[in-house]
N, C-alpha and C positions, 0 to 999 in steps of 0.2 A: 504493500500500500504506500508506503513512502517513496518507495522508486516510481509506482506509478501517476503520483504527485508533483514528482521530479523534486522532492523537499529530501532526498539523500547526502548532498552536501552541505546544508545547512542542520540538520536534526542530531541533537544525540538521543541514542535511546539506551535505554534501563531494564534491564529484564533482568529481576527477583524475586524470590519465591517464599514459602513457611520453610518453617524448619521442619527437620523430618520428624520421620516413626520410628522408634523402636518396634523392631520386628521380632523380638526376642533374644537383642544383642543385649547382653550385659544382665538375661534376665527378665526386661524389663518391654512392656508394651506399653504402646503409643507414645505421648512424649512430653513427660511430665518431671522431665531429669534438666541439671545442668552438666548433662554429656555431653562430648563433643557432640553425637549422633543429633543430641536432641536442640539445640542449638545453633549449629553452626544452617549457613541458607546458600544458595545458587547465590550470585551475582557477577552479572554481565552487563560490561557498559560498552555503547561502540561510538566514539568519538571524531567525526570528519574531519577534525581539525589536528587531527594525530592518527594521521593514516599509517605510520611506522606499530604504532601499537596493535594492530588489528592480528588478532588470535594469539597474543601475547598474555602470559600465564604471572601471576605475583604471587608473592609467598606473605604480602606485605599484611598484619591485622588489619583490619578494617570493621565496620559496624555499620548498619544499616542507618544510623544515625547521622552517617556522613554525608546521604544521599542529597539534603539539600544544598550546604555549600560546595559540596562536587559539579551537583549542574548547574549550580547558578557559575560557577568557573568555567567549567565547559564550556556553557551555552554564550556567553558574553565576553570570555576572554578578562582582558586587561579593563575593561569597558565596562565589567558587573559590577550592580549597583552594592551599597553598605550591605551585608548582614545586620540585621535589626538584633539588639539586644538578650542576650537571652538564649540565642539556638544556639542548640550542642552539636557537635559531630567536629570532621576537621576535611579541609579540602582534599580529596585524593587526586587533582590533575595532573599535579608534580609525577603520579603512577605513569600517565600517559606520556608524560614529557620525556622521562628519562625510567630505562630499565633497574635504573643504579638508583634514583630518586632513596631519598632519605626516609623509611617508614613514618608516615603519620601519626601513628599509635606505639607504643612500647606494651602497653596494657590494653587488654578490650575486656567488657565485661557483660558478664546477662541474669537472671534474676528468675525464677520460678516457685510460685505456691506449690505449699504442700497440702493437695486436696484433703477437707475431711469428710466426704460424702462417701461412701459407698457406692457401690452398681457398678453400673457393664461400662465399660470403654469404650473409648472412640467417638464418634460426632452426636451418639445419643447418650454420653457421659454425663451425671449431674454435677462433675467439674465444672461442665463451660457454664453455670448460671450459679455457681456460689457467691454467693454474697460478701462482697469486700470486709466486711465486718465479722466474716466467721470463716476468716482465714486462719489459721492458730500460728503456722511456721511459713516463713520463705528461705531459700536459699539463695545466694547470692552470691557469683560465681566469677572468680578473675583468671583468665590466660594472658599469660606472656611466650614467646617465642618456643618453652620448651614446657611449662609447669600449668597444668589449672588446679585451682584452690577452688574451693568451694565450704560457704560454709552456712549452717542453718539455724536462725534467729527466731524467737518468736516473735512475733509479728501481730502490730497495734491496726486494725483497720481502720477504725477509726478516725487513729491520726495521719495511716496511710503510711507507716514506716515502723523497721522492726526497731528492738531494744539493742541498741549497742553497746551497754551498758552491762548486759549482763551474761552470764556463761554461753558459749555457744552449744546447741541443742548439738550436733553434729560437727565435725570439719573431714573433708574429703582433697589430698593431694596425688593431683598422679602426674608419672612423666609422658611429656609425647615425644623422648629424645627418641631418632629416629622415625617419625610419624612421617609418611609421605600423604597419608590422607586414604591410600587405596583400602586398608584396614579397618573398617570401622569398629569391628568388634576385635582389635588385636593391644587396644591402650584400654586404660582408665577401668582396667582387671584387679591393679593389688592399689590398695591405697597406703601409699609410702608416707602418710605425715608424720609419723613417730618419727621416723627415721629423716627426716630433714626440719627440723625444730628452724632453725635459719632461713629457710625459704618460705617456711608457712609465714615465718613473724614477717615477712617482707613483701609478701603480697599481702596480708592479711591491713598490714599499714598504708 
């Protein structure tokens, strides 16, 4: 449709998706984890104005968070108006500019309830209509380059944020040294946090 527009050299587009399912990796159906599995999303951006980058792969974090100062750079170059106060994410066009470009993010991070409804799984789950106020636990979950931490709070709905103030319900550290991505159920098998007291304290801060 955009070729037949003839709007191909002026258009960026974005194709993004949900996170997945647990299909019975790790245990665990549908996707109500801060797994890699259950987290991580597709994202394709294709850029006219960086025809060098086309089918070009990054290793670099990113967050779906970034999508609006990504294309407000894309789309207008040196010429994009202010960012208004306030929006989070970080520009990723430096990706497109240059292979080598300097990671955006050192840290990305994502966040999931812990349901307490009962029942069946999947799209007629009575997860998807609990009520913000009878959420009990969240977990909240950081990766960097080789570590995700994860750890589970309970959680004020009310005020819309857990206690951080007090003992954590859970902590979950695993390595993805060696993670190419092809494995989905080959990491986040042993949770090593006893054993790296220093890396927990450092994502954890």
């Amino acid at each position: 449709a955009v070729d037949d527009a003839g709007l191909r050299p002026t258009t960026v587009v974005a194709l993004l998706g949900d996170h997945g399912w647990q299909l019975g990796e790790h245990g665990e159906w549908c996707k109500r984890t801060n797994f890699e599995l259950g987290v991580r999303i597709p994202l394709i951006i294709r850029s006219p104005a960086h025809p060098a980058s086309a089918g070009r792969r990054t290793d670099a974090l990113v967050e779906a968070l970034d999508l609006y100062r990504t294309l407000s750079a894309l789309s207008f170059g040196d010429a994009a108006p202010p960012i208004e106060a306030g929006v989070e994410g970080a520009d990723l066009s430096g990706l497109f500019a240059s292979a080598n470009a300097a990671p955006p993010h050192s840290h990305v991070f994502s966040q999931m309830a812990r349901c307490p409804a009962a029942g069946t799984l999947g799209p007629e789950s009575p997860c998807n209509s609990v009520p913000l106020v009878e959420i009990p636990y969240m977990g909240y979950s950081v990766r960097d380059d080789r570590w995700r931490y994860t750890v589970w709070l309970k959680f004020n709905g009310t005020k819309n944020r857990a206690d951080w103030t007090a003992a954590p319900l859970g902590v979950e550290l695993y390595d993805h040294e060696g993670d190419d991505g092809t494995d989905a159920d080959a990491f986040e098998n042993v949770n090593v946090v006893d054993d790296h007291d220093d890396v927990r304290r450092e994502l954890f801060e």
